[in-house]
LOTIKE-378998 format. One record per residue (C-alpha): residue in three letters; x, y, z. Coordinates in steps of 0.2 Angstrom, whole numbers, plus 5000, padded with zeros to 4 digits. Example, Ala and Ser with C-alpha at 12.3 -4.5 7.8 and 13.67 -1.06 7.14 Angstrom:
REM LOTIKE-378998
ALA506249785039
SER506849955036
REM end
This chain:
REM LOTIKE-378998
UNK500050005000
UNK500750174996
UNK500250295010
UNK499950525007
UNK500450565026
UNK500050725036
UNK501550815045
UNK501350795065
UNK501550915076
UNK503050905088
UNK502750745101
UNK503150885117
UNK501651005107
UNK500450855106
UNK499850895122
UNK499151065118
UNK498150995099
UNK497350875112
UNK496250875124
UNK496650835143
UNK495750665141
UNK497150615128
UNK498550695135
UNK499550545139
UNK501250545146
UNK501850395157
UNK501850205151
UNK500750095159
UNK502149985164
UNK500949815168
UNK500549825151
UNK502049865143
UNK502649695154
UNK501149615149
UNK501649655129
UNK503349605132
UNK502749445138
UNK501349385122
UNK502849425111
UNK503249235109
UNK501449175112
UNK500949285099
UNK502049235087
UNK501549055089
UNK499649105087
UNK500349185070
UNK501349035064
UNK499748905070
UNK498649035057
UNK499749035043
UNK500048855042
UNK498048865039
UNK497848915019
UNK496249015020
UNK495949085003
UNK494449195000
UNK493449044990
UNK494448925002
UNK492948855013
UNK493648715021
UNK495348835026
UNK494148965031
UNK493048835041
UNK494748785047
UNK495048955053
UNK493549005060
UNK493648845075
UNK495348905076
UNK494849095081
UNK493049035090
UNK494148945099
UNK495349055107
UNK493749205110
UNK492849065117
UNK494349045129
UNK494549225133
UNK492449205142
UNK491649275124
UNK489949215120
UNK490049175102
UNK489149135085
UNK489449085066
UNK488549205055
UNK488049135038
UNK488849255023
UNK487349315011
UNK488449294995
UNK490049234989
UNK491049054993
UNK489749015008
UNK491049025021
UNK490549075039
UNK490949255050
UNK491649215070
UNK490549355081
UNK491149365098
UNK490449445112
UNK491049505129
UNK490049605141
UNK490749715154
UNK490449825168
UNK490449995159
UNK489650105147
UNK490450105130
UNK490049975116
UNK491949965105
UNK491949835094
UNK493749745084
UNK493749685065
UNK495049585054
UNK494849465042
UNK495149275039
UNK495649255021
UNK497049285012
UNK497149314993
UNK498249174989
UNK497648984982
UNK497548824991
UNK499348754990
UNK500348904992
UNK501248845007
UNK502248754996
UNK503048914987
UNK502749035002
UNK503248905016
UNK503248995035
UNK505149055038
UNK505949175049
UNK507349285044
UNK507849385059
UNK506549515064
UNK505449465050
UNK504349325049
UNK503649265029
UNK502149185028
UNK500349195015
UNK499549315022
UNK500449355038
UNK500249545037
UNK498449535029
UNK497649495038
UNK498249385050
UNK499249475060
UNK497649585064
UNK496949435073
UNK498549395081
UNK498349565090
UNK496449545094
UNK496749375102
UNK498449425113
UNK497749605117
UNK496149545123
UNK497149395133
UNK498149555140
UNK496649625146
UNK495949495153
UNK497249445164
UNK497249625168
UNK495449605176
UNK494849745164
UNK493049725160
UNK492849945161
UNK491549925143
UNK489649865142
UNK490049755127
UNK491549715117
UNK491249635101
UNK492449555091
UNK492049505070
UNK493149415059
UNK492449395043
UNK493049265029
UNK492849365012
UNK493849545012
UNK494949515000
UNK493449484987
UNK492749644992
UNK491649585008
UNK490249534996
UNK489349425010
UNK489649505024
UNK490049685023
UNK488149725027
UNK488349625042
UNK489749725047
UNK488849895044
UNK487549815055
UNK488649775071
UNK489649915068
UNK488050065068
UNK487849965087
UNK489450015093
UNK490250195099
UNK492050145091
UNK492550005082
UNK494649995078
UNK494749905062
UNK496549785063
UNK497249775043
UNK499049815047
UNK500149945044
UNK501649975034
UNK503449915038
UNK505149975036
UNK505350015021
UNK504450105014
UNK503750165028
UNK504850265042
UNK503650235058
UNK502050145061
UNK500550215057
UNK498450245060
UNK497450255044
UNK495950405041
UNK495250355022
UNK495450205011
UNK494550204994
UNK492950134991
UNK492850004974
UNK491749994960
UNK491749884943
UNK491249984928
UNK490649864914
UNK490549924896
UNK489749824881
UNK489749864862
UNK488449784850
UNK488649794833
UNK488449684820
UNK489349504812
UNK489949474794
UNK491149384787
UNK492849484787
UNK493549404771
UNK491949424758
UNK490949554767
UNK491849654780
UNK490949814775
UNK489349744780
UNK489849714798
UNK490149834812
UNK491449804819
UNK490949804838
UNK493049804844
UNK493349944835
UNK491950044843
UNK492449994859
UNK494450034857
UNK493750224852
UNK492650214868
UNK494050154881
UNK495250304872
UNK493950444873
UNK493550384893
UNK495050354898
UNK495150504907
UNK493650544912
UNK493850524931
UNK495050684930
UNK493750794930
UNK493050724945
UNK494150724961
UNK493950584972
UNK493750464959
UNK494850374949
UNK494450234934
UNK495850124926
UNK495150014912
UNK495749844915
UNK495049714905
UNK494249674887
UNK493649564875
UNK492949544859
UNK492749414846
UNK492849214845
UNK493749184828
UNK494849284817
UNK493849274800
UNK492249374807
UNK491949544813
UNK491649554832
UNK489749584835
UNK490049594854
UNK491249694862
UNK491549714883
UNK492949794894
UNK493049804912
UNK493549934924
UNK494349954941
UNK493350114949
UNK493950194964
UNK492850334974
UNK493250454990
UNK491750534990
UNK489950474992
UNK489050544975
UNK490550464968
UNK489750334955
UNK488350444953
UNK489350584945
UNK490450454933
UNK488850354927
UNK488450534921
UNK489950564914
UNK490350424905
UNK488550414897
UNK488650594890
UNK490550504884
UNK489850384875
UNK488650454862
UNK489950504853
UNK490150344839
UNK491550294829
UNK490750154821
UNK489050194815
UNK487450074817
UNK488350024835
UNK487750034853
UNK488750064866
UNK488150064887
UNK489150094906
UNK488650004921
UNK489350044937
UNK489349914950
UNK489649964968
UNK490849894977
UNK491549934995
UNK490950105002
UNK492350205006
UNK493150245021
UNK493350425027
UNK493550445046
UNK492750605054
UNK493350725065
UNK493050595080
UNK494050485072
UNK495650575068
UNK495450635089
UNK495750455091
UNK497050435080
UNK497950575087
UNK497650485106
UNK498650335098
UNK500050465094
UNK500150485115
UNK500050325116
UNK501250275107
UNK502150425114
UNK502050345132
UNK503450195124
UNK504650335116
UNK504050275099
UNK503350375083
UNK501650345077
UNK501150435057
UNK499450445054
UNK499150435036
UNK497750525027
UNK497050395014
UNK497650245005
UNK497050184987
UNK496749984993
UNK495049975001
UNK494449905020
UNK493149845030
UNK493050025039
UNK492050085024
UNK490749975027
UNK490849995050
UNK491050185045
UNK489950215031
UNK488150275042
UNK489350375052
UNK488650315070
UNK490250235077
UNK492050315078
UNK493050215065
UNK494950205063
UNK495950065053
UNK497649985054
UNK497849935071
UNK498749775064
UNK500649715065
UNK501649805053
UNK502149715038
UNK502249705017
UNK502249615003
UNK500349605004
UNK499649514990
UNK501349464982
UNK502749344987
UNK503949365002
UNK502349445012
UNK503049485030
UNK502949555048
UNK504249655056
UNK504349555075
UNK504749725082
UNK502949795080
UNK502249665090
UNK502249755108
UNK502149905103
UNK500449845092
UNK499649745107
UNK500149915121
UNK499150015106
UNK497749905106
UNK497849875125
UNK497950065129
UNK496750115117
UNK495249985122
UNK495650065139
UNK495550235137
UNK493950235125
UNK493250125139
UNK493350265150
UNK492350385140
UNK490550455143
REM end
């Protein structure tokens, strides 16, 4: 992921942007020991994950993972419960819910699957290489759950129970866009007053620090089709219209069409036309990847692509757009970057540097747990790591306590809140 970041204030200033309720200075030093202390068991927790390939249309891997992850919540004194998804491979969510002695609902989210196929292990075995560890899908997102699990273990032995209910929600179908279970999420999440979302955050290099996440784009699939009409192209190519061409002028004259429309962003990606080499195409289709910031988004480039494609090259031809939604996306509110910035102090309390960065163009589950706006919503709270989706993906071991003390510190001090 390539993060834009915003310049922080000085750590000794922080104080003065914050409010008294953020201003954070001393580490809690049990749970810095605590932290210290899951290091190892952590890492085992991550190494037991990985050895479980849980592709997105994986069902038995993800069935695999999901006793795993029920498992360990039920351990932790969670009530939970498999939710059925409502589209895609058929796989089951893990729901997990703890009650408390307090006033605030938060809720965690991380996922299950991973992007790679069954077998992969085999390429991409598990292997440590001093303070990195390689594995499919380590990072993405299976670090995430690593830190729900040993944070909340953290907390437990800690005796903290200062929240009226805790949910946690690992879903098995994020890296196919959430299809059956982002509603799901949406629903739990308009429930809650914060909900920290656990994809990770970038390592060393590219990134300099650690990081919180504001705004992750949201997806869309444009679909255009050209009709036109067969003929032989030997004997009678003239009688034909020649449905290819059409649609090569239409991807040329769109191509750039999202420019005039900021927060969005369309990158034609697939097309096809024809069966054999002797006729002229009658059907022509290409696909789009679609990208949207802002919520009127697909609204404004349907228009714009419509009043694109009257104009005709080849005469006698039809051509229509279709925007499918995908993801919504993810733009914190003001609330949100207050919490971001009271992970800065926290993280401050340890001597380390937390970034916050502004918007990434991969998409999350926080668009869908912040797209109504009712709960506080901030992403990456997971290990940091790379390689996501590609070979050699990693975490750096080195973010591991300083992750679970963020997680731990942060669940406390919003548990505190009115």
């Amino acid at each position: 992921m390539t993060f834009r970041r915003v310049t922080l204030l000085a750590l000794p200033l922080l104080g003065l942007a914050m409010s008294s309720t953020t201003t954070l200075a001393a580490a809690d030093e049990k749970i810095k020991a605590a932290a210290e202390q899951e290091k190892a068991p952590l890492i085992e927790t991550l190494r037991d994950m990985v050895m479980i390939e849980s592709g997105s249309s994986d069902v038995e891997g993800l069935k695999k993972m999901a006793d795993f992850t029920e498992g360990r919540l039920k351990a932790l004194g969670a009530t939970t419960e498999r939710r059925k998804t409502t589209a895609g491979a058929g796989a089951d969510m893990v729901v997990a819910t703890f009650k408390g002695s307090g006033s605030r609902k938060l809720m965690l989210i991380a996922h299950m699957d991973t992007v790679y196929q069954r077998g992969i292990l085999a390429s991409e075995p598990y292997r440590v290489d001093g303070n990195r560890i390689y594995g499919p899908g380590i990072a993405d997102d299976k670090g995430g759950i690593a830190v729900v699990l040993h944070a909340l273990k953290i907390l437990k032995e800690a005796g903290w129970t200062d929240y009226a209910t805790l949910t946690v929600a690992f879903n098995p179908d994020e890296e196919v866009g959430s299809i059956g279970s982002g509603e799901i999420i949406a629903e739990l999440a308009d429930q809650h007053d914060v909900v920290l979302s656990c994809e990770p955050t970038a390592a060393s290099p590219p990134a300099k620090n650690d990081s919180l996440l504001l705004g992750a784009s949201g997806t869309a699939t444009g679909i255009m089709k050209v009709r036109g009409r067969a003929a032989h192209a030997g004997a009678a190519p003239d009688r034909g219209r020649n449905a290819l061409i059409e649609l090569s002028h239409q991807l040329l004259q769109t191509q750039d069409v999202a420019k005039s429309i900021p927060g969005t962003q369309l990158n034609w990606a697939t097309a096809k036309a024809g069966t054999v080499r002797n006729q002229i195409p009658e059907d022509a289709e290409a696909g789009a990847d679609i990208r949207l910031t802002i919520p009127d988004g697909i609204a404004r480039l349907q228009a714009a692509l419509d009043e694109k494609i009257k104009n005709r090259l080849v005469p006698d031809t039809e051509t229509t757009v279709k925007i499918v939604a995908g993801r919504p996306p993810f733009v914190a509110s003001q609330r949100g970057r207050a919490l971001a910035e009271m992970g800065q102090a926290i993280y401050a309390e340890i001597d380390r540097k937390l970034d916050i960065a502004e918007m990434t163009g991969g998409a999350t589950d926080a668009g869908y747990a912040n797209r109504n706006g009712k709960a506080v919503v901030v992403e990456s709270f997971g290990l940091a790591g790379f390689g996501y989706h590609a070979r050699d993906e990693f975490i750096d071991t080195n973010s591991i306590v300083p992750r679970l003390y963020l997680m731990s510190r942060m669940l406390i001090e919003q548990g505190k809140k009115e």
